[in-house]
C-alpha positions in Angstrom: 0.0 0.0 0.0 1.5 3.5 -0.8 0.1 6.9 0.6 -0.3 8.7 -2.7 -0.3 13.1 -2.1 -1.1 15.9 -4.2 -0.3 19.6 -2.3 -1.7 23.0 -3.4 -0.2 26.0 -1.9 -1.9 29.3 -2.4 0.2 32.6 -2.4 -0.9 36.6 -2.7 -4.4 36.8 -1.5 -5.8 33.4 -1.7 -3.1 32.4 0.9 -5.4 34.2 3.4 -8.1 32.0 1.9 -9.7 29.1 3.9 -9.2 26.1 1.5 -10.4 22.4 1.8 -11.8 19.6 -0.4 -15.1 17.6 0.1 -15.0 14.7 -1.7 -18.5 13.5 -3.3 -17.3 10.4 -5.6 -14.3 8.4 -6.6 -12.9 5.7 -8.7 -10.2 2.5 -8.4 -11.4 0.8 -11.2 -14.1 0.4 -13.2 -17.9 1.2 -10.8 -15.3 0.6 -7.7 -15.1 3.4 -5.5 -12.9 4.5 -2.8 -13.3 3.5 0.6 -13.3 7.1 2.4 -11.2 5.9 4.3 -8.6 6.0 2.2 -9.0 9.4 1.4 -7.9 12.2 4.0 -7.5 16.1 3.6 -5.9 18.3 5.8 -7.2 21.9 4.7 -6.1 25.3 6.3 -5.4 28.4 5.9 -3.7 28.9 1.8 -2.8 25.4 1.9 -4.5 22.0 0.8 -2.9 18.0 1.2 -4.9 15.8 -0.3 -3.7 12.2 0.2 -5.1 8.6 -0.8 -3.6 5.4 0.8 -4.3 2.7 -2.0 -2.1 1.1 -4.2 -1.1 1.8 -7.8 -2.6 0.3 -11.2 -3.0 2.4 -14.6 -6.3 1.8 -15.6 -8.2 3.1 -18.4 -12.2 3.3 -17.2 -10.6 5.5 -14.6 -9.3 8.0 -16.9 -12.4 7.6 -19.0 -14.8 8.5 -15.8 -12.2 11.3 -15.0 -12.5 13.0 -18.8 -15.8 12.6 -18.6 -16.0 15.1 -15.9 -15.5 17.9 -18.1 -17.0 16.0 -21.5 -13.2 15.2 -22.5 -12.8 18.6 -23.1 -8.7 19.1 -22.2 -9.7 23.1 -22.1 -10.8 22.0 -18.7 -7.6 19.8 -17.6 -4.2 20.8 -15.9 -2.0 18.5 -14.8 2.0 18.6 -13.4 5.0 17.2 -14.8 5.1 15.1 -17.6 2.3 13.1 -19.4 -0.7 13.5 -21.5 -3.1 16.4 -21.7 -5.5 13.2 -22.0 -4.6 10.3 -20.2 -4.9 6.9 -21.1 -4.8 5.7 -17.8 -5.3 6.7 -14.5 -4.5 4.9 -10.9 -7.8 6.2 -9.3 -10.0 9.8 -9.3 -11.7 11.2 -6.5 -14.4 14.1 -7.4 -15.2 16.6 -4.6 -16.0 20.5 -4.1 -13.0 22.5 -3.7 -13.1 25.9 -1.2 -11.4 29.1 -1.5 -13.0 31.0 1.0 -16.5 31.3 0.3 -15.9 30.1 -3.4 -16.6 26.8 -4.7 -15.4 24.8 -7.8 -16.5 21.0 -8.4 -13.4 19.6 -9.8 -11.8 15.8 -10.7 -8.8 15.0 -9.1 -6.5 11.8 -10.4 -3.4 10.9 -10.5 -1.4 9.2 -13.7 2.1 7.7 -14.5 4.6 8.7 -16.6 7.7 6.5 -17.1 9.3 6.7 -13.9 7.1 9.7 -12.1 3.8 9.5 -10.8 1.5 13.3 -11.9 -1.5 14.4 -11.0 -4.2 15.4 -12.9 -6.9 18.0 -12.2 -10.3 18.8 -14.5 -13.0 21.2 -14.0 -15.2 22.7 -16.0 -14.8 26.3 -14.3 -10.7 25.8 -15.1 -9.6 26.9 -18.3 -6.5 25.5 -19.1 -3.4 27.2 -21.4 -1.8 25.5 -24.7 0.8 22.7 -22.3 -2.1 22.6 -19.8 0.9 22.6 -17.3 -1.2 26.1 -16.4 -4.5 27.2 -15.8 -6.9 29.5 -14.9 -9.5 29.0 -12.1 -12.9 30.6 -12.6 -10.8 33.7 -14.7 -9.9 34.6 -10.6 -6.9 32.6 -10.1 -4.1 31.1 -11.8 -2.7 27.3 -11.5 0.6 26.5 -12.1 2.6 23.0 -10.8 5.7 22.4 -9.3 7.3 18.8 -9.8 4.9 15.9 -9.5 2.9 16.5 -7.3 2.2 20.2 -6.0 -0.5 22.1 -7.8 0.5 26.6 -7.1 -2.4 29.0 -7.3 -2.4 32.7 -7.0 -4.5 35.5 -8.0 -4.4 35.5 -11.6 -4.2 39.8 -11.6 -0.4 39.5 -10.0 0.9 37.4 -12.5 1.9 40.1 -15.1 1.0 43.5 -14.4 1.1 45.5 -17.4 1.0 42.8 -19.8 -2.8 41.7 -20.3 -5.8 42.8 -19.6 -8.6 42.9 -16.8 -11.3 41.3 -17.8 -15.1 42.6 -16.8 -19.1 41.1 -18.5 -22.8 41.0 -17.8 -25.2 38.7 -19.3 -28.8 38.3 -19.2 -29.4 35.2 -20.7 -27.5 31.5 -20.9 -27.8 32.4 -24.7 -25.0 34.5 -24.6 -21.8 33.7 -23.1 -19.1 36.9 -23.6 -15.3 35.3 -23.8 -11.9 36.6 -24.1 -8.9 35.1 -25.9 -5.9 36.6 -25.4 -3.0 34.5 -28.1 -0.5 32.7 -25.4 -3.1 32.3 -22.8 -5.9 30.4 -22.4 -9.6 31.2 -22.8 -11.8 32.6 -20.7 -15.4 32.4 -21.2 -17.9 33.9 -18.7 -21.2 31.7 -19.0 -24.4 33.5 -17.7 -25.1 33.3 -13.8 -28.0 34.2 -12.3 -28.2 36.7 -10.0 -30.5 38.7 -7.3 -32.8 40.2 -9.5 -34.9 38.4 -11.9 -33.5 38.3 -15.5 -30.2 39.6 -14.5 -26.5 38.2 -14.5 -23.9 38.8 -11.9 -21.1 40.8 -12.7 -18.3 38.8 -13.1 -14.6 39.6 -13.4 -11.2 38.0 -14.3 -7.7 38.2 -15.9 -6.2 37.5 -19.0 -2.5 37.9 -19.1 0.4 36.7 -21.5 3.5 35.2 -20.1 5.0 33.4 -22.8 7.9 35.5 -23.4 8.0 38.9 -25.7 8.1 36.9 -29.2 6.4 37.4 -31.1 6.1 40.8 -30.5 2.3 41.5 -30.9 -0.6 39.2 -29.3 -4.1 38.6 -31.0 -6.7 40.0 -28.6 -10.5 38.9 -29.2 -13.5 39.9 -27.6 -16.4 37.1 -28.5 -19.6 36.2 -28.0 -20.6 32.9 -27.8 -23.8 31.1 -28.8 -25.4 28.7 -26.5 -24.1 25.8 -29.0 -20.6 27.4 -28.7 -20.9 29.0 -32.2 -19.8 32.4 -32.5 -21.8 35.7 -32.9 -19.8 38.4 -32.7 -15.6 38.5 -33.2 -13.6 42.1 -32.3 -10.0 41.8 -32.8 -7.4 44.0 -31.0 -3.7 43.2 -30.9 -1.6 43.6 -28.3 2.3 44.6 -28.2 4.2 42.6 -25.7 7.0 45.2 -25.6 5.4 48.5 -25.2 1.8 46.8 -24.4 0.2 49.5 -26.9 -3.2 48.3 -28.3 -4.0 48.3 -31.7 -7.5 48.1 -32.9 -10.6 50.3 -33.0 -10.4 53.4 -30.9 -12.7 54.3 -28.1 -15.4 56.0 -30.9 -15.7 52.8 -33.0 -16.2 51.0 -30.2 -19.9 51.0 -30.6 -23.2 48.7 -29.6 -23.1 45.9 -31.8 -27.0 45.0 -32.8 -27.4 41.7 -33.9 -29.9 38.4 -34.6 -29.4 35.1 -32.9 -32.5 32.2 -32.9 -34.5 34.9 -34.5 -34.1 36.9 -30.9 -32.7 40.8 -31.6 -29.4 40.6 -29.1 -26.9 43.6 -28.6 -23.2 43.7 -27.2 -21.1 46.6 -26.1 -17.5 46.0 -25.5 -15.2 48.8 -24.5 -11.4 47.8 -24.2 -9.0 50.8 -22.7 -4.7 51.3 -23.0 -4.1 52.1 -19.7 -1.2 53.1 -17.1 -0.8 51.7 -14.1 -2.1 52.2 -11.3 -4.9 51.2 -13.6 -3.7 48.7 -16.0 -5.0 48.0 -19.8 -9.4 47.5 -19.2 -12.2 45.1 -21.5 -15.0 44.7 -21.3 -18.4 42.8 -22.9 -22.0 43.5 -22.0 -24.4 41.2 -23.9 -27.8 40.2 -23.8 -31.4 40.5 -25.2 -33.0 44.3 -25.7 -36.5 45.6 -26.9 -36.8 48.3 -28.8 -39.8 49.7 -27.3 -39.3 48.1 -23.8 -41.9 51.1 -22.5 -44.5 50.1 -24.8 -44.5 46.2 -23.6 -44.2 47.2 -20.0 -47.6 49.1 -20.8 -49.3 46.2 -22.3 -48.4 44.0 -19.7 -49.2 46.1 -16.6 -51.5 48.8 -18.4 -51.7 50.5 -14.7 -47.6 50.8 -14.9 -47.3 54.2 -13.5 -44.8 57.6 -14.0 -43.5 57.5 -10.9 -42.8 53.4 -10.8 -39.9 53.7 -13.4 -36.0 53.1 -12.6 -34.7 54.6 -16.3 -31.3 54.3 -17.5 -29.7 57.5 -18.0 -27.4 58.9 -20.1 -24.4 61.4 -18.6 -22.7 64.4 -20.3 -25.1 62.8 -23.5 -23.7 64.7 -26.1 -20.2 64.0 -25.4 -19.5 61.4 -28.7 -18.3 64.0 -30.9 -16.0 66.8 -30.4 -15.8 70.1 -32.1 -13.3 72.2 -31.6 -10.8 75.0 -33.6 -8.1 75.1 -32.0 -7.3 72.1 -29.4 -4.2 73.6 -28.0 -5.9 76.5 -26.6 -8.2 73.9 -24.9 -5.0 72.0 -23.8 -4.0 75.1 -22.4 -6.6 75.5 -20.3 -7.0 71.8 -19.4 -3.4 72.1 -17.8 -4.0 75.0 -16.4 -6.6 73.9 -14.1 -5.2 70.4 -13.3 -2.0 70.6 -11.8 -1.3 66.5 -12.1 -2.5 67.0 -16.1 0.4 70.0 -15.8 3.3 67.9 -14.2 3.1 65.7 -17.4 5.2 68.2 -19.7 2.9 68.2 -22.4 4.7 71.1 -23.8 6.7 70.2 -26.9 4.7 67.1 -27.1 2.2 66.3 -30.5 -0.9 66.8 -27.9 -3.9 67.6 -29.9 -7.4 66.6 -30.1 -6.7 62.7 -29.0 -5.9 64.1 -25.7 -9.3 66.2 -25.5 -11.0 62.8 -26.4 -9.1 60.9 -23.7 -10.5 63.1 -21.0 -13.4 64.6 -22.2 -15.8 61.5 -24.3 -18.6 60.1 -22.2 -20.5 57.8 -25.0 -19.6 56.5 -28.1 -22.9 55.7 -29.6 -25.0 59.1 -31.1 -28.7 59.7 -29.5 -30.3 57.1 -31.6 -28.3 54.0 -30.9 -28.7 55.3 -27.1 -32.2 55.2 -27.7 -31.7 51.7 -29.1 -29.6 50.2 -26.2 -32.8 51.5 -23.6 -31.6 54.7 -22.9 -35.0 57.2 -22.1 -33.2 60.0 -20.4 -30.5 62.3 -21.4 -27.9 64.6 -19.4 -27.4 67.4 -21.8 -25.7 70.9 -21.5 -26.4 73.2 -24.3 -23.9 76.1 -25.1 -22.7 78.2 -27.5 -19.4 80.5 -28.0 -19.2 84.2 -27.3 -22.2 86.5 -27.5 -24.4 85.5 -30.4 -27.1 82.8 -30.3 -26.8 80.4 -33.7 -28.5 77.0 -33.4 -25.6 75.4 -35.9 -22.9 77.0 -33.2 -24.7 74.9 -29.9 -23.1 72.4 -28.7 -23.0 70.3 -25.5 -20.5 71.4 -23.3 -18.0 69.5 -21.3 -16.5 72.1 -19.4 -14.5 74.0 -22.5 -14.4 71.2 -24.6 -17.9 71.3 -27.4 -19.5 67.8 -28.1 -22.4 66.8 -30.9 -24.7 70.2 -32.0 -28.0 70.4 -30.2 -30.0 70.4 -33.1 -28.3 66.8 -34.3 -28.7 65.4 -31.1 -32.7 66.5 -31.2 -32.7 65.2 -34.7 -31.3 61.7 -33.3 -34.3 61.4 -30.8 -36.8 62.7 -32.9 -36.0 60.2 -35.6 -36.2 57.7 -32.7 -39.5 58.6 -31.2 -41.1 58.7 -34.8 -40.3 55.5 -35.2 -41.5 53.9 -32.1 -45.0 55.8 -31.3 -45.6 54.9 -27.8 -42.3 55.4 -26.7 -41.4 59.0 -24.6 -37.7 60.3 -23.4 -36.8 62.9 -21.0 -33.7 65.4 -21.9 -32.6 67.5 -18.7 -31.1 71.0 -19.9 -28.2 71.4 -17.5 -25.7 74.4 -17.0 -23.4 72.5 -14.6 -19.8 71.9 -15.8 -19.6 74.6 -18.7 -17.1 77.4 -18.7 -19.2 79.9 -18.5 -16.7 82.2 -18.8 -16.3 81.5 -22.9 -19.3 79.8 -23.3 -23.1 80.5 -22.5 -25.2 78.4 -21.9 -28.7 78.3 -23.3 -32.1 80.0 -21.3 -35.2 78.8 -22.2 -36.3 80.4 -24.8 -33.2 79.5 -26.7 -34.0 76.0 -25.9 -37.7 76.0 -27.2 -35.8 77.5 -30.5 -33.9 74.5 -31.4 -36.6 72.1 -30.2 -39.3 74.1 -32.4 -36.5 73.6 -35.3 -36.1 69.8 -34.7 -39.2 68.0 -33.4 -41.5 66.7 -35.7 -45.4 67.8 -34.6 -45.9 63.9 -34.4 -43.8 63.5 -31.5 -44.0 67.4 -29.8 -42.1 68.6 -27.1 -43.0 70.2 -23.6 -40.4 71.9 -21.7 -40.9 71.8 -17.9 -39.0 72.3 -15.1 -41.1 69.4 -12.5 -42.0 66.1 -13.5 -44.6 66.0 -10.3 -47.0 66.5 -12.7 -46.6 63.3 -14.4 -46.3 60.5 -11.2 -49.7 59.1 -11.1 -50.4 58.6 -15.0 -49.9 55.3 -16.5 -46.9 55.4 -19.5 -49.6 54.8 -21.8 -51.0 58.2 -21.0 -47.6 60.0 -21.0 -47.0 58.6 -24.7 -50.4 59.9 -25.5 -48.9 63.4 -25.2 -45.9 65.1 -26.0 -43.5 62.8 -25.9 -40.3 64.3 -25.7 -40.1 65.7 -22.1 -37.8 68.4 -21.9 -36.7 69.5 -18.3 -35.6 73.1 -17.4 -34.8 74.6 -14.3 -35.0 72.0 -12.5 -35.0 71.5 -8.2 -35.4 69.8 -5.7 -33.7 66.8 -7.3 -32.3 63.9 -5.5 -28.8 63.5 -6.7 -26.0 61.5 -5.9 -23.5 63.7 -6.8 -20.7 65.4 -5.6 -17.1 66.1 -6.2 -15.2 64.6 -3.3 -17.4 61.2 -3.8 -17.1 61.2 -7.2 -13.1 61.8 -7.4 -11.7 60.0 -4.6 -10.5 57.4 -6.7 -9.3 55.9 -10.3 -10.3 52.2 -9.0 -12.0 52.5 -5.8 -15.4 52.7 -6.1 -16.0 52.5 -2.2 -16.2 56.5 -2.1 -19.2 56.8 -4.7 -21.1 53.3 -3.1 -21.4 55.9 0.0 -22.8 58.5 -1.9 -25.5 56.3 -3.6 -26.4 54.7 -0.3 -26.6 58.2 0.9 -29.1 58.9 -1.4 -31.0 56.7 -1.6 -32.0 56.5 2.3 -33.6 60.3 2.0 -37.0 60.3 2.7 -37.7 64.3 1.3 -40.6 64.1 -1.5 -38.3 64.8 -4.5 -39.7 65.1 -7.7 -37.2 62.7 -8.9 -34.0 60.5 -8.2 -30.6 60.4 -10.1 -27.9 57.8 -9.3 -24.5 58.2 -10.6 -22.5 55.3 -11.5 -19.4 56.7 -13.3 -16.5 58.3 -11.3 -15.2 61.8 -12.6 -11.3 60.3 -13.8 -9.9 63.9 -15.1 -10.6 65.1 -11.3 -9.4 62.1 -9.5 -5.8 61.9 -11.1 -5.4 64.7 -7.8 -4.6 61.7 -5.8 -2.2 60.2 -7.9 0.5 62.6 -9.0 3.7 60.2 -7.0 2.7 57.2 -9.0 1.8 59.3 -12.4 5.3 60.3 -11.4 6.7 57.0 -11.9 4.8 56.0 -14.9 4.9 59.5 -17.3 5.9 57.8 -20.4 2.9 55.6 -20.1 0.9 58.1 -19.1 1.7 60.6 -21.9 1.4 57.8 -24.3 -2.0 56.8 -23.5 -3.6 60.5 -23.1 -1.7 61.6 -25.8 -1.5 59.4 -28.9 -3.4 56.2 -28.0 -7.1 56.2 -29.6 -8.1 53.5 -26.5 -6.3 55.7 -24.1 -9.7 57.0 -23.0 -9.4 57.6 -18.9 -13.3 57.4 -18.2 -14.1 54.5 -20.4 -10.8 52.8 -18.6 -12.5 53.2 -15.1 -16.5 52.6 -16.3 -15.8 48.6 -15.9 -14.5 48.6 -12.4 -17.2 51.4 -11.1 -19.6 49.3 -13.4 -19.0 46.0 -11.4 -19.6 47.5 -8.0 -22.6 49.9 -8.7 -24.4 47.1 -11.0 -24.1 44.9 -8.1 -24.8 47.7 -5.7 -28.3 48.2 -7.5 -29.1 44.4 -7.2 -28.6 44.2 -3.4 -31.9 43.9 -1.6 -31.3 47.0 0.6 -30.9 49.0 -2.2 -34.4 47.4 -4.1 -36.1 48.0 -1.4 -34.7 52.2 -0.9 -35.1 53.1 -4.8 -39.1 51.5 -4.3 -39.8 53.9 -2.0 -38.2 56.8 -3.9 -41.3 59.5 -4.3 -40.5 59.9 -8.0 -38.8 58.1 -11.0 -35.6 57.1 -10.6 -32.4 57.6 -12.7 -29.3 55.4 -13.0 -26.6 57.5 -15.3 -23.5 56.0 -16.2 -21.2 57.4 -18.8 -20.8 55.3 -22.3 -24.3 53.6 -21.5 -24.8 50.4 -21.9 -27.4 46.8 -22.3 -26.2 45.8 -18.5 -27.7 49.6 -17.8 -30.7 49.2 -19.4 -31.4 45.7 -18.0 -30.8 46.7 -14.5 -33.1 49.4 -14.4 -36.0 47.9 -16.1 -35.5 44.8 -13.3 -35.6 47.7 -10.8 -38.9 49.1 -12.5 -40.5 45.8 -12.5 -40.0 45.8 -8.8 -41.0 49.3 -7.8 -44.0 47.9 -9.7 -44.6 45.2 -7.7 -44.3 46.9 -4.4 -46.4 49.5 -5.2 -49.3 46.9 -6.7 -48.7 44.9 -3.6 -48.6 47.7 -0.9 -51.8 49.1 -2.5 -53.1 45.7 -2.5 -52.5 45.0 1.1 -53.7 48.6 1.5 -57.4 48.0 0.3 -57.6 44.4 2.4 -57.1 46.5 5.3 -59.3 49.1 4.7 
């Protein structure tokens, strides 16, 4: 008899992980299990010895029942030393849960022979193993490599190459869909759907994807995919990446837009964002996906015709007109950028070729025009109207991001007009705000000016009506609303429940801690406001305050990313991070149950908006709906 023993030993994070190993099934030979008590595990604190006191004897059902596991799929098999990817035989396989803290993976564990040396063998269908399958990724979170013949290593997969790969971020609504990454010299990582605490939504999920293969040759494919539910794929978006300089080359921020497309006759969209980044960021990617409904207000009125005004969560747009810039002379505007952030100054952009990319690295918001936000479920729009020096002229308006013009009002009014032609019982709300513009070259627009360009780009069959209170419009039922004039135009508005402000919303580049106390904040004020707005994004430009030691030690990369890289945009390279904690935040059960008894509508704004927006706020109006039916329910019984 020989006491066989396999060892994992966790380093960085996970070694502060409980681990241990429950085994739920094991083979000797063909239908002949294990006696347990063969089979001990000493588990701990980052460290796992797994050891099984029976003797030795290749045998090929074993191997069968331990590639079966994972459908003989060697994607989903690591193993140490030498020796098959697939192997013919095995000496015996015990199955069993294994725990990193509160995480669980079901995995196969066997072990093999190899001329002299006796290896180990591990399967799983959450591991995704690399071309040798000597290494392996665990659930995209950690990273597997082996030692000898018998010692599995993990470690958290994001300190295995800083600066070298990618973070990797997705949402999914549906098990149709399944967003993966594949990085050339790595393995893949798909991110199947998982359900989470809201009805029809996904969990955030999150991972890593970096290359350490060496630095030839010198640039690395980078896909973004989606996958059918058959493993076909819908959607391929190619970047590459240079091992040397780890410069991306591929569409830049402005092309990165929503992807419409058809799948089992079901209308499906993905966006995708992927970011050139410094540290202390690192390079960003990321791939929403999942089903979306052109008029989603219309259906929500059919199904529940007494869905009120005041029930909606809507997805909101931020600085909405900020996918286009326009501007003379960008090194005026550079002027002024660096003279009103000191970190932006310490860069020594003097001398450099900064022009326009930089304004777009600091200054874009959305990629996709008014329409295609429209399309991804977009219904209400932050816009701040402007125009330069003293003289009104509609074709001179822009929106206004600080000093720095976006899209023309009248274009952007033309986008939703088109938009609400189209779908006829559909309504969208456009805030007029003067917040953020320099007033002292710009002027912003008063209301008549507004009720100019709207009069000048609204078709009669959709009409406009500019107010500065939506109290008006709680109790009636969105049919109703799209009876009337259906774009909604808000001017002047108070007494507004908003999450922002500028310490929250610029504490950090990666910590989203600051703006999750904001929200929470907000949303346990019980004042009758006429409406809510949540902000997701983080303000990046005003953050980089905190950060001028280590911008110190990275300027090169810094200047190469806001200056000449078209994916060197700084908000889009935080949206993911702040994405995965305020998507989640809005799922929690606390936060359900404050935006329900919000007095108003509620807004969730996020910069480049997105499918995983839209879907989390129509979940959130579906419950408000609920609640209210039910309170008014329980209400009348009592009565």
């Amino acid at each position: 008899m020989s006491k066989n023993q396999v060892t994992f030993s966790f380093s960085g994070q996970a070694a502060n992980q409980h681990v241990d190993f429950i085994v739920t099934d094991s083979r000797i030979k063909k239908d002949k299990i294990i006696d347990l008590g063969k089979i001990s595990v000493s588990g701990g604190k980052g460290k796992l010895t797994l050891t099984v006191d029976v003797s030795r004897n290749g045998n090929q059902d074993v191997a069968s029942w331990y590639k079966k596991s994972v459908n003989n799929n060697t994607r989903h098999m690591v193993h140490t030393a030498r020796g098959s990817n697939s192997p013919e035989k095995l000496n015996f396989a015990v199955k069993g849960t294994l725990s990193i803290g509160s995480q669980r993976f079901d995995v196969c564990i066997g072990q093999g022979h190899y001329a002299t040396t006796n290896n180990w063998h591990m399967a799983g269908n959450t591991i995704s193993a690399r071309a040798n399958n000597k290494s392996a990724y665990l659930d995209n979170v950690y990273f597997i490599t082996t030692s000898g013949s018998d010692e599995f290593n993990v470690a958290d997969a994001n300190t295995i190459s800083e600066g070298k790969g990618f973070d990797l971020w997705t949402s999914t609504n549906t098990e149709s869909l399944t967003p993966r990454f594949d990085l050339e010299g790595d393995a893949l990582h798909p991110f199947p759907y998982h359900s989470g605490l809201l009805p029809s939504i996904g969990t955030m999920q999150s991972g890593y994807a970096f290359d350490t293969t060496g630095t030839a040759p010198t640039h690395r494919d980078f896909h973004l995919q989606l996958l059918s539910s058959n493993n076909s794929q819908y959607q391929n978006v190619l970047f590459k990446l240079n091992r040397i300089t780890s410069a991306i080359e591929g569409n830049d921020v402005l092309k990165q837009t929503t992807i419409q497309f058809e799948g089992d006759g079901k209308p499906y969209m993905m966006n995708y964002g992927v970011s050139h980044a410094a540290l202390p960021l690192g390079n960003q990617s990321y791939i929403y996906a999942g089903e979306y409904n052109k008029q989603w207000m219309t259906t929500l009125a059919k199904q529940n015709p007494d869905f009120r005004f005041r029930d909606l969560v809507l997805s909101g747009s931020h600085d909405a007109g900020m996918y286009e810039i326009h501007i003379n002379d960008p090194k005026i505007a550079i002027q002024k950028m660096l003279d009103s952030n000191p970190v932006l100054a310490s860069l020594e952009l003097v001398g450099t070729q900064a022009g326009e990319q930089l304004l777009a690295n600091l200054s874009l918001t959305q990629k996709d025009n008014a329409y295609t936000q429209l399309v991804t479920g977009t219904r209400y729009f932050d816009f701040r109207p402007a125009y330069g020096g003293n003289v009104f002229s509609m074709n001179q308006t822009y929106h206004l991001h600080n000093f720095i013009p976006g899209v023309v009002f009248n274009d952007f009014l033309t986008d939703i007009d088109k938009y609400l032609k189209e779908n006829s019982n559909e309504f969208a709300i456009v805030r007029i705000a003067k917040s953020g513009i320099d007033t002292d070259n710009f002027t912003p627009l008063n209301q008549e000016q507004v009720e100019a360009c709207l009069q000048a780009s609204v078709s009669p069959s959709v009409g406009y009506q500019v107010t500065n209170s939506l109290d008006s419009f709680h109790e009636l039922t969105l049919s109703q609303v799209a009876k009337g004039k259906r774009l909604i135009v808000l001017f002047g508005a108070s007494n507004v429940n908003d999450s922002y402000n500028d310490e929250d919303y610029s504490a950090s580049l990666n910590d989203p801690s600051a703006v999750i106390t904001a929200l929470n904040s907000t949303v346990q004020k019980n004042a009758q406001y006429q409406y809510t707005v949540l902000q997701l994004q983080n303000t990046g430009s005003a953050a980089l305050k905190h950060y001028k030691s280590q911008i110190a030690l990275h300027v090169t990369a810094w200047l190469n990313d806001l200056v000449f890289s078209g994916t060197g945009n700084l908000l889009q390279a935080t949206k993911p991070t702040f994405d995965h904690a305020t998507y989640t935040w809005l799922t929690q059960p606390d936060t359900v149950e404050a935006i329900a008894k919000q007095n108003g509508p509620v807004v969730v704004q996020n910069d480049f908006v997105d499918i995983a927006l839209y879907q989390h706020a129509l979940a959130l109006s579906q419950q408000r709906y609920t609640q209210r039916v039910k309170e008014e329910s329980n209400a009348m019984a009592e009565a």
